[in-house]
C-alpha positions, -999 to +999 in steps of 0.1 A: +443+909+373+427+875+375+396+861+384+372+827+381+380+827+340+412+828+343+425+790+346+461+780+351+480+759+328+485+730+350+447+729+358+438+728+321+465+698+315+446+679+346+413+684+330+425+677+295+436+642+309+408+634+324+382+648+299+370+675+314+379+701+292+370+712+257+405+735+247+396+754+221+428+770+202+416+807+185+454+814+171+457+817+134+465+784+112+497+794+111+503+794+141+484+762+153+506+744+127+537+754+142+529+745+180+502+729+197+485+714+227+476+679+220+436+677+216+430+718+212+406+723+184+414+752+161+389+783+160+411+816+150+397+843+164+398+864+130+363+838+123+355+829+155+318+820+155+305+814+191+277+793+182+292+777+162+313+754+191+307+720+194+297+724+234+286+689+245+280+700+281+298+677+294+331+694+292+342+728+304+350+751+273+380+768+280+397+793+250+434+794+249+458+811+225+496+827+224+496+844+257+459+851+269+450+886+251+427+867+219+418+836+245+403+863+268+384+878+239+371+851+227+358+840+261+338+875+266+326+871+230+312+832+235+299+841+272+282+871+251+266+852+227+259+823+247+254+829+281+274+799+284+302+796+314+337+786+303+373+802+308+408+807+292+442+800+297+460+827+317+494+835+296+483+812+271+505+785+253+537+803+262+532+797+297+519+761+288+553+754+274+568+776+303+560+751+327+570+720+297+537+705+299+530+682+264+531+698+232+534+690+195+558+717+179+577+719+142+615+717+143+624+747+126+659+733+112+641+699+098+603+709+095+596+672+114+570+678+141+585+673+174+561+658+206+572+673+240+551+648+262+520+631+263+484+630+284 
């Protein structure tokens, strides 16, 4: 079930390249380390502070993590304490890399970080 929060991957990546979107990433370190999307800022969801986000008004805050379960909790816990609007990333980074939009990830044989694409 979807509704206005729920923003598809391709929509973030058009707003991400044209500044309009503040993606905040609310995996674990661990996790961030291994795979990204090129300008997420890190916030795990284990210390998520909502107030604590840099919101410059200017950009849409949108919450995205593995596959949209944490992403969608942090978006009702930041709309909570903040009254503020934003969204999440339905089916999160996997169906970010689903559709092969850019991504930094660590090669697993060589530990080199690997860059699928750019903005």
């Amino acid at each position: 079930m979807s509704d206005a929060k729920d923003l598809a991957p391709n929509a973030i990546c058009d707003g991400l390249k044209a500044g309009r979107i503040l993606l905040v990433d609310v995996r674990e370190p661990a996790e961030f380390a291994n795979q990204r999307i090129h300008g997420a800022l890190l916030m795990p969801l284990s210390t998520f502070e909502p107030k604590g986000l840099p919101t410059d008004g200017a950009r849409q805050v949108v919450f995205q993590c593995g596959s949209g379960i944490r992403s969608r909790k942090a978006l009702d816990a930041f709309v909570a304490a903040t009254g503020a609007e934003a969204a999440h990333m339905a089916g999160g980074i996997a169906a970010w890399k689903q559709l092969g939009l850019p991504c930094t990830q660590i090669d697993p044989a060589t530990g080199q970080v690997v860059d699928h694409g750019h903005y």
